[in-house]
N, C-alpha and C positions, 0 to 999 in steps of 0.2 A: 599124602601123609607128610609129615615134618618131621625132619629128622635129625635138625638140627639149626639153631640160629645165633649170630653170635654181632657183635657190633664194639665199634672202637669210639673214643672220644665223643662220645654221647651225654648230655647231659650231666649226672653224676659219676657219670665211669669213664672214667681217664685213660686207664689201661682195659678196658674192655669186659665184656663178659662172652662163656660161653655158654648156650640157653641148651642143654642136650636131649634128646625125645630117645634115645638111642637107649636102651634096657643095659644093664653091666653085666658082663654074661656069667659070673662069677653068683649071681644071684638067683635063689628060686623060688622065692614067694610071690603069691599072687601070676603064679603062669597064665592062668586064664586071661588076663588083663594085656597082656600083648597080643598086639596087632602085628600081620604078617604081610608080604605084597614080595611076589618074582622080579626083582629086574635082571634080566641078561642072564637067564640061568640058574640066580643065587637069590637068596631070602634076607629081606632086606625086615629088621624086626624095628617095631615103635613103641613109645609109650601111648597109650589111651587116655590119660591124666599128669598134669603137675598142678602143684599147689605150691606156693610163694610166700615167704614169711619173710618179718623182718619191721622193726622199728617204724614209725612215721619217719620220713624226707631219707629214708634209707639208700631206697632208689627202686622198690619194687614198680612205681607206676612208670619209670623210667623206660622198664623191660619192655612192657608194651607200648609207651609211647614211641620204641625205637623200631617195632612192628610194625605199627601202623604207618609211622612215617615211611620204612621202605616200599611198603605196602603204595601209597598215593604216590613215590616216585614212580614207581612202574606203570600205575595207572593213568598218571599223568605223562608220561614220558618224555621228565623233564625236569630241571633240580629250582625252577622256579616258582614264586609263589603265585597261588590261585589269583587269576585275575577279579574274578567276584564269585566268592565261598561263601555260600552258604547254611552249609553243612552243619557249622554253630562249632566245628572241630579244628580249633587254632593251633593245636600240637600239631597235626597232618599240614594244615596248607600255610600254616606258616613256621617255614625251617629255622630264621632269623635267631632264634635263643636255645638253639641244639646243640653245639659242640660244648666239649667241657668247661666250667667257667676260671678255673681256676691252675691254667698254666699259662707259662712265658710267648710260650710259641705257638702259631696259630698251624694247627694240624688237619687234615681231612678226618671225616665220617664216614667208618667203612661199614657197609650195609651187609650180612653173608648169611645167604639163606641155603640150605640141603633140602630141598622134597621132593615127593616121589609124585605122577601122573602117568597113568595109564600105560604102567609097564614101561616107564624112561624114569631113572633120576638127575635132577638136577639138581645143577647148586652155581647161583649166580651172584654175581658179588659187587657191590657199586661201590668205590666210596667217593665223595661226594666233598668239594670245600668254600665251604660256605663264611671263610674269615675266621677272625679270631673272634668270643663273645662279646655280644654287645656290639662290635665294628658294623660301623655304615659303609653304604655306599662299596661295598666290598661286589667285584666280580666274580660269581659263582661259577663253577664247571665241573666237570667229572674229572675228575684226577684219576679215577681207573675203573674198569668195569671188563670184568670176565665172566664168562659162561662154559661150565661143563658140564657135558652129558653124558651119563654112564661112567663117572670118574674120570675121562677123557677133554682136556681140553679145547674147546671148539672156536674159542675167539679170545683175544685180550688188546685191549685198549686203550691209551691212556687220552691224555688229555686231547693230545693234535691229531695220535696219530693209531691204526690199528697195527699193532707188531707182530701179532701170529693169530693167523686164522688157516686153521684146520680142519673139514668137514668131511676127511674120509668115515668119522664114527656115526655121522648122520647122514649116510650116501642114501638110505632110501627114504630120507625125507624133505630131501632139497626140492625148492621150487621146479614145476616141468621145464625141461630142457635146459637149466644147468648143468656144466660142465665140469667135472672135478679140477681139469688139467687148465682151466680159466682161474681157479683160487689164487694166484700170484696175482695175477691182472685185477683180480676183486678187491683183493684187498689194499691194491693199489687207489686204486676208484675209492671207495670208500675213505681212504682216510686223507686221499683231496676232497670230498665232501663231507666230511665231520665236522660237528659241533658242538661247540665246548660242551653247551647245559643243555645237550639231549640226550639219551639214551639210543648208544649202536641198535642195540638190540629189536625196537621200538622202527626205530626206520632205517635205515641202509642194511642192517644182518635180513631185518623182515624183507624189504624189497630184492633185494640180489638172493638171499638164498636161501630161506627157510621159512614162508611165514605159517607153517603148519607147528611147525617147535616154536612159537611165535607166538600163536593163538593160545597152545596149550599153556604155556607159561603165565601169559593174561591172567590167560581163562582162572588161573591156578587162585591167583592173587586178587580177584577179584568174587570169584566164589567159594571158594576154596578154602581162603584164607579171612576169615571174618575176627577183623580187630577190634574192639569197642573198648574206646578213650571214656572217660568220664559215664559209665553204665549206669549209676546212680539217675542219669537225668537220657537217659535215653529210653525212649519207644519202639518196639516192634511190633507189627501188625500182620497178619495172615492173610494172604492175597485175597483181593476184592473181584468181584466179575466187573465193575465197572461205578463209575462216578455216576450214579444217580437217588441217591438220595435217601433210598434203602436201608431199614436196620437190619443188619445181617443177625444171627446169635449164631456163633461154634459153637459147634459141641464137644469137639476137646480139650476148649480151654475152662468150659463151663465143669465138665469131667475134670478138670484140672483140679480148679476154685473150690469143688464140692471134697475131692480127694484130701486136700489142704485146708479142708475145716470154712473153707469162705462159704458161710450161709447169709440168706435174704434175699439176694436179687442174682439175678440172671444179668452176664453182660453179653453185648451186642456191639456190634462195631457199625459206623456208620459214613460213606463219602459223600462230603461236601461238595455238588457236584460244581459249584463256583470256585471254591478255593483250589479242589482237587485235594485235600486234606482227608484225614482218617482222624477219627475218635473214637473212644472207646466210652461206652454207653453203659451205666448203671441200670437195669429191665426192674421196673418198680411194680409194674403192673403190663397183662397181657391178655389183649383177646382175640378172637377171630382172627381180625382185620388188622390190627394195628398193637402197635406196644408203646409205654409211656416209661420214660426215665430223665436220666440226670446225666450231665456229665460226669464220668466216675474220677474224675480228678479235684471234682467240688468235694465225691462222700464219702471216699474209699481211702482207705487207710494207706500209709507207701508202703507197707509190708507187701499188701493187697496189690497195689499199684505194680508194684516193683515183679511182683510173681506172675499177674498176666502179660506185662509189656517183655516180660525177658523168655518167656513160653513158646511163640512162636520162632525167635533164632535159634532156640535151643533145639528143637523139632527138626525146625529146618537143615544144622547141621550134623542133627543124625541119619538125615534122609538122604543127604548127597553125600555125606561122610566126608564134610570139614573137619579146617581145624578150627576152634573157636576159644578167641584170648580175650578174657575180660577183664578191664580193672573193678576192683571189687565187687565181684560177682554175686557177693552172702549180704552184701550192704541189706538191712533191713527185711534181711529173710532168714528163719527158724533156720536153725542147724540144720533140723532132720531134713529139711528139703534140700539143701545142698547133699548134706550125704546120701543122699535116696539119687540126686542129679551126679555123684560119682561112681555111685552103682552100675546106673543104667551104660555109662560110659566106659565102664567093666565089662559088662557083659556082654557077650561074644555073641547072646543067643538074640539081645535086642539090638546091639551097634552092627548090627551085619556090614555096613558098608565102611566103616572102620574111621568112625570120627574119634575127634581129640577135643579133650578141654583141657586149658590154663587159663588160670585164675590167681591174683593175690589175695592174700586175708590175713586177720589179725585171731581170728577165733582159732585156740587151739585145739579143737576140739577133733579136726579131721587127722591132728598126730597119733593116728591110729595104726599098728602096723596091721590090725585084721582091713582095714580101709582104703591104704597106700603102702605103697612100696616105696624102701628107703630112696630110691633113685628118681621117684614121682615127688619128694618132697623137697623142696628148694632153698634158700636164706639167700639174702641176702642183707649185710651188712656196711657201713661207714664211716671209712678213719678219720678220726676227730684229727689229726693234722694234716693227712694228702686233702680231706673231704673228697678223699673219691668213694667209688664203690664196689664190693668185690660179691661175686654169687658164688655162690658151692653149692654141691646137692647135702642129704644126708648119708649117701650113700658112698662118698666122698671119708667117713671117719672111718679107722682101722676095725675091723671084725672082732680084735683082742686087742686086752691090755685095759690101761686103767682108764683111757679111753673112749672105748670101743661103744659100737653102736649095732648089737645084734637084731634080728629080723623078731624079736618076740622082746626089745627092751620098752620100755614105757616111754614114748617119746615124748609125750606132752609134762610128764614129769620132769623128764630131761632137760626140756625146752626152759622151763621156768626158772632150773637152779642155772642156767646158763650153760650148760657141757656143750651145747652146738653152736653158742653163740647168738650175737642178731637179735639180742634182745636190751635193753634198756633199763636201768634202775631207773626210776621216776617217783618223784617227792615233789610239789611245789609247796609243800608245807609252810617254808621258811618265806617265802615270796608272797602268799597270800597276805600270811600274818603280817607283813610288814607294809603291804596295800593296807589292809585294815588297822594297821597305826597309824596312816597317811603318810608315808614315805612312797616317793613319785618313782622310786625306781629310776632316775635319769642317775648317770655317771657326771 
């Protein structure tokens, strides 16, 4: 579970954001909609949903491009870019146009993640300096990287060298036959073998003395944590028995397609058992033996498109009970199915394993307070003279006063006359017209 994540000098945000999953306890609508998890005794509460508002070039895709990015540092374990990515995901493996662009001084990228696993939380924090915008030929390294467990300190790092590591809060998960009263001498060892643009955590904490909190942490960020950069052009597929050449048909996602009004064809999925590739198959016709169709990318609408390829992650992180960050998750899909897909992420009796969505959007439609909870709904907005960006929730405006932002106020009304901000007058009236008198627009 996520409990919280926050980033410095990122893209549009100069002085930072804080991303909170953390419920305001001061709040009690929507009770049912928190997720709950023990660590060390005490109950540690989440939100099940946030939704992201806010202007185009605001900085909402920022949020999650600063996700995903810490996200491939850990799983790379290492502040370098991909030697050959493939991925088609240039925000993640290449850092080069990350930090802010629009200050004096070239500052670090502080990464700061809080989640919880399997009865331990953690909260690990990189930041990362990768120059100033735009700067070549710039030496990357880790300027600091800490790890605590159970709110407890467990390691801190900077760039040369490690300056305190502590692992009496983890004595019973240290690698066999380490020794507490060895931690001086480790930490010594260690930070004569550190390296600038790797991650402690990843190799010398893993090899000398944890790689069980090690694995877990991975494990976290790699299943766990499922970020999707650019959703609009991404595919997801539901596991295959194997690459031979078979049309497969689900039956949940075809239950899906029918649920959602998609009549006509039956789709099937099918591995190219050369490529190693997955398609997804428009079923035109079917008998016995065999089935006949089309690539459904030649005849299916992207609404279509968009609702089978994003069905299987969605599934998936309700079944392990991730957390799952999408940029524009409604792109080209009815309202009602994203509000039916915030539901289900409600509901206590189908999320049993306690997934999360976040998602940006421009549709105000989910400014519902029978829908979301003030503290599940987000802004963020951009000063026309820092050009940075700042997030607030809604939950965030006073309770009273002329102000005020009550649990039963109309918020998508609110939203529009501007009382929360994060939104934009827009006319190009005057611009068009003046193209269409042929005026070039050049200065």
């Amino acid at each position: 579970m996520l409990l919280n994540f926050a980033c410095d000098n990122f893209k549009s945000f100069r002085d930072g954001f804080q991303f909170n999953m953390i419920p305001e306890k001061r709040m009690t609508e929507l009770d049912y909609s928190i997720l709950a998890v023990e660590i060390a005794g005490q109950k540690e509460l989440g939100l099940s949903a946030s939704v992201i508002y806010g202007p185009n070039a605001a900085g909402k895709t920022s949020i999650v491009n600063a996700m995903s990015c810490m996200r491939q540092i850990v799983l790379r374990g290492n502040v370098r870019d991909a030697a050959d990515d493939r991925s088609g995901d240039h925000v993640s493996s290449g850092l080069a146009l990350a930090p802010f662009a629009f200050r004096e001084d070239a500052a670090p990228i502080r990464f700061d993640a809080t989640f919880t696993v399997h009865g331990m939380k953690y909260r690990y924090v990189i930041a990362v300096f990768l120059g100033a915008f735009l700067e070549k030929d710039t030496e990357r390294y880790i300027d600091r990287e800490q790890l605590y467990v159970n709110d407890t300190l467990v390691f801190d790092r900077t760039r040369d060298a490690v300056e305190k590591l502590k692992l009496d809060a983890i004595a019973d998960h240290l690698n066999v036959g380490y020794e507490l009263k060895d931690t001086e001498k480790t930490r010594k060892a260690m930070s004569n073998n550190i390296t600038a643009d790797s991650l402690l955590l990843v190799t010398d904490f893993n090899s000398f003395c944890s790689k069980k909190l090690v694995s877990e942490i991975r494990h976290w960020f790699e299943e766990q944590f499922i970020v999707v950069n650019s959703s609009d052009r991404t595919r997801f597929y539901p596991g295959m028995p194997e690459d031979d050449g078979r049309a497969i048909i689900n039956g949940y996602i075809n239950k899906i397609a029918q649920e959602a009004g998609i009549i006509g064809s039956d789709f099937a999925y099918v591995n190219d058992p050369e490529t190693h590739t997955t398609k997804l198959m428009s079923v035109l016709q079917k008998t016995d033996s065999k089935l006949y169709g089309l690539d459904a990318e030649r005849i299916e609408s992207v609404g279509t498109m968009r609702l089978i390829s994003l069905m299987p992650v969605i599934i998936s992180a309700l079944h392990s009970g991730a957390v799952l960050v999408m940029d524009e998750l409604d792109a080209s899909l009815h309202p009602m199915i994203v509000m039916n897909l915030i539901t289900i992420f409600h509901n206590d009796g189908v999320n049993t394993n306690g997934a999360q969505i976040i998602f940006n959007t421009h549709n105000p439609i989910y400014l519902n307070h029978s829908l979301l909870r003030r503290d599940e709904i987000k802004f963020v907005e951009r000063d026309k003279e820092t050009k940075s960006s700042s997030l607030y929730a809604l939950s965030d405006f006073r309770a009273n006063g002329e102000a005020s932002v009550r649990k039963t106020s109309d918020y998508m009304k609110n939203y529009f006359i501007s009382r929360y901000g994060a939104i934009e007058d827009i006319d190009f009236t005057d611009i068009i017209a003046d193209v269409l008198k042929g005026a070039d627009g050049a200065d």
